[in-house]
N, C-alpha and C positions, 0 to 999 in steps of 0.2 A: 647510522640510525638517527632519526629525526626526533625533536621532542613531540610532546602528544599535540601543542598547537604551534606547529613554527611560524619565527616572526622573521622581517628581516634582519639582516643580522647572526641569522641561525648558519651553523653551517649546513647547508644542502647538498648531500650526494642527488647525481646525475638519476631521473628517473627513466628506468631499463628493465628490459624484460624479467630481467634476476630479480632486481626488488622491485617488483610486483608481487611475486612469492616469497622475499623473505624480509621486505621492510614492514614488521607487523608492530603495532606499538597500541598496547592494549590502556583504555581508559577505564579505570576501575567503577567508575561510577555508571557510565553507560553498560558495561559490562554486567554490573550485576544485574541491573535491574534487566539484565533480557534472562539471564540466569531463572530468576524470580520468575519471569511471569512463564519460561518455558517449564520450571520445575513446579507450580503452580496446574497448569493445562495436564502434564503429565498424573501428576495425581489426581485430579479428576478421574481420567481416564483410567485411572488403579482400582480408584473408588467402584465407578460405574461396573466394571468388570470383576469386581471385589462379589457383587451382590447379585450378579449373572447378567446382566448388562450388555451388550452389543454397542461397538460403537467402533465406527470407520475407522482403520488402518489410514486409509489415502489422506483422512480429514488429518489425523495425526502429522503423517508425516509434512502436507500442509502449513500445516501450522510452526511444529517444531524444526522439520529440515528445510524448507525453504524460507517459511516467512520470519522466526525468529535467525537463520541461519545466514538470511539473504540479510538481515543488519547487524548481523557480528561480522560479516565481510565488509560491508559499507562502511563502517564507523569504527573494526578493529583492525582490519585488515592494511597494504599498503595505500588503498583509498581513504582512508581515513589519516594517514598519517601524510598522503602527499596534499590533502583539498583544503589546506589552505596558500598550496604552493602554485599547483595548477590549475585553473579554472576547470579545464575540460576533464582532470579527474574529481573535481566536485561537480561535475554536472552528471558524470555517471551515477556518484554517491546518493545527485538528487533525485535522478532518475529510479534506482532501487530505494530507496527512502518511501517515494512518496506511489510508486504505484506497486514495485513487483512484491515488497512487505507489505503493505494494506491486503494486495488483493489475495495473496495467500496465505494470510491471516483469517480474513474473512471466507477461505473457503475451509478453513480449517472449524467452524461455528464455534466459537470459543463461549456464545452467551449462551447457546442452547448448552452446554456442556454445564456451563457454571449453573441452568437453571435445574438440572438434573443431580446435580451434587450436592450444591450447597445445602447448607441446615436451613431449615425453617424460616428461621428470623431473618438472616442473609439472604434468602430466597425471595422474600417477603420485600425487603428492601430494593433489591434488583428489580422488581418488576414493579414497582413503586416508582421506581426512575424512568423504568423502558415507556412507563405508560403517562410520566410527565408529561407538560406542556412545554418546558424545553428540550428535552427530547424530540417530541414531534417538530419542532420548529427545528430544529438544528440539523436532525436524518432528515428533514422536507429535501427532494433529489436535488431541488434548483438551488437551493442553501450550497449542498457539497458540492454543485459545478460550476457556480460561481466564484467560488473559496480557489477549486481545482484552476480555474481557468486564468484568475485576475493575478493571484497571489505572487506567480513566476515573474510577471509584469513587474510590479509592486515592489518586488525583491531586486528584481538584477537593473529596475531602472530608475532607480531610488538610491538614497545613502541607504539603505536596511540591511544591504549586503555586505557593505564597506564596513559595517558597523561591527557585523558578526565575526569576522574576518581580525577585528581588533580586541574583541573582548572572549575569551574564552566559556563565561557564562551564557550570554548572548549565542555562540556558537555551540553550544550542546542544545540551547532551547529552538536553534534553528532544525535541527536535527527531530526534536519533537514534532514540532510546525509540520513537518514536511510528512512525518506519520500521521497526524492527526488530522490533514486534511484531506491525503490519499483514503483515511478511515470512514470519514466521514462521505467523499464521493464512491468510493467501492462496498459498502459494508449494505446501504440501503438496494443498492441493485443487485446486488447478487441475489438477494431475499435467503439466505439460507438459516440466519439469525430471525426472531423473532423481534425486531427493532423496527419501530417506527419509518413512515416512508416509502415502503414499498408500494411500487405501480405497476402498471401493468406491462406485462415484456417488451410490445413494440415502444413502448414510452422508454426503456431503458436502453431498450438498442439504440434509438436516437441519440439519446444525451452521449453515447458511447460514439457515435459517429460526429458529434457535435465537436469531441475534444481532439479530434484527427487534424482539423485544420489550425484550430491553435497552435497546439504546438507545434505545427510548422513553422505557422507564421513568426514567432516567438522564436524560433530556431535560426530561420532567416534573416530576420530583424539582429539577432546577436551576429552572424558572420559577414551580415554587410555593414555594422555599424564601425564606424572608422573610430570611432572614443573608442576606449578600454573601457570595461569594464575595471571601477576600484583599480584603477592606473596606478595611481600613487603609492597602493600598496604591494601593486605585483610586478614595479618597474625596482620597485626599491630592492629586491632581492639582488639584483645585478646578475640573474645568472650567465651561467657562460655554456650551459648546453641547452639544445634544442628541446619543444618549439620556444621561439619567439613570442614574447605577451599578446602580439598582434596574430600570429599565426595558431597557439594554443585557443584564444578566444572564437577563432575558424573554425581549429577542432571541436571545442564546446559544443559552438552554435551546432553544427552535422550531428551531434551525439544526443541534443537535445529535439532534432528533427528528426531523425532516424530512431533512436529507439523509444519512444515516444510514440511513434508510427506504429511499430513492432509489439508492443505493449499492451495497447490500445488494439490491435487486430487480432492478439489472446485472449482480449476481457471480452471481446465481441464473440469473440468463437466460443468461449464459456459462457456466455447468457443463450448464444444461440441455440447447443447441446440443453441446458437448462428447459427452452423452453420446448422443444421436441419431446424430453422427460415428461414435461407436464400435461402436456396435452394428449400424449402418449396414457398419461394415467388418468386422467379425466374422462379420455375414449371407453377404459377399462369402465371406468366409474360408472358412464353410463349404459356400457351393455349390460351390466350386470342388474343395473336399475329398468330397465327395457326388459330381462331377462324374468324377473322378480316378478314385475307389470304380466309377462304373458306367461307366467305359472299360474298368477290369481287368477286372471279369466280363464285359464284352462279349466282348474279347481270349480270354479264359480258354474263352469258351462257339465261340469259332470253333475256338480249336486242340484241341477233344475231337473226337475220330474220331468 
């Protein structure tokens, strides 16, 4: 068993398909606070149904089984306990971190729930926030795919990463990072929260198409790059099983291309299905308004003498 941030130095069991399942080494602080906010959503969802209320199963499980579920596996699980050993399991960790948690967070509406719950005063403040002018600026789409798109850059080709890697504070707030910006690019396009920034469907499908080639590129860039990545820190382990610092950074890179791709081709099929809904209920909207229109002139043509 690994400590919760290993250094060199540490002793390292070989990473293998057994522990994958059973190298779990839980950080109590990360830990609670997904405790919090899943136990937090849950009663919500007491309340609303407390008082006859309706509210989505799928949004729940959403929320609670995947997206808080999907970062107590990245951050407790043996992804957590091997990413700061091998690049390419921290690159899976960033990979769930920063899109498949945001994006089923967000389809879970956690602000529409909180704006149905909460008391008054709380309620009052929330929407006080939603309807700031930082807010607006910050959900603005181009804010979160600029954040989404630079930031990997920024991180793996920079000391920023090296750094994280050394400091165990630094490397929980990495782990924030990587939620708050996936939040920030997913949360405004899905539109299912009433949060500033939302545009119009073909506007969001682009920006979704936009981030396909990045992370390729970015993907690419890491398996052909001959440097290590943070060398110093990942040669210094000395291990003696497989991959290679050189060969693990290959795997990365493919893991950061490929499911990055894969991700990215769900958030697109879920705006897609979105926008057929909508237009779907807009069609309703206006037969019924067309509907409405040719009762009155029916009305209108009986009561003329």
């Amino acid at each position: 068993m690994l400590p919760t941030h290993a250094q060199p130095g540490d002793q390292i069991e070989p990473f293998t398909p057994r522990s994958l399942l059973t190298a779990w080494t839980f950080e109590p602080v990360l830990l609670i606070a997904i405790v919090v906010v899943g136990a937090l959503y849950l009663f919500g969802v007491h309340r609303l149904r407390k008082r006859g209320d309706s509210w989505s199963r799928a949004r729940t499980f959403a929320f609670c089984g995947v997206g808080l579920g999907s970062a107590v596996i990245a951050t407790q699980s043996a992804l957590g306990t091997y990413d700061t050993v091998l690049l390419s399991v921290h690159m899976v960790q960033h990979m769930i971190l920063s899109m498949l948690t945001p994006l089923a967070c967000a389809l879970g509406a956690p602000v529409t729930l909180a704006l149905r719950t909460l008391p008054a005063r709380l309620r009052g403040w929330l929407l006080y926030l939603l309807h700031s002018r930082f807010a607006k600026i910050i959900c603005f789409p181009m804010v979160g795919f600029v954040f989404f798109i630079l930031s990997p850059w920024v991180l793996y080709f920079s000391g920023w990463y090296d750094a994280t890697l050394r400091s165990t504070v630094l490397h929980d707030l990495l782990h924030v990072h990587f939620l708050a910006v996936g939040a920030l690019f997913f949360w405004p396009l899905l539109g299912l929260d009433p949060v500033p920034g939302r545009v119009i469907y073909p506007f969001r499908l682009i920006l979704t198409f936009l981030t396909l080639p990045f992370h390729a590129f970015l993907g690419i860039t890491i398996m052909g790059s001959e440097k290590l990545i943070a060398e110093d820190w990942y040669t210094a382990f000395g291990r003696s099983w497989p991959p290679s610092p050189i060969d693990d950074q290959y795997l990365a890179g493919g893991l950061l291309w490929g499911s990055g791709d894969i991700v990215g081709l769900v958030f697109f099929a879920v705006l897609f299905v979105q926008w057929v809904q909508q237009s779907q209920r807009e069609a309703k909207r206006e037969d019924r308004r067309l509907d409405r229109l040719d009762e009155q002139a029916r009305r209108a043509g009986r009561a003329q003498p």
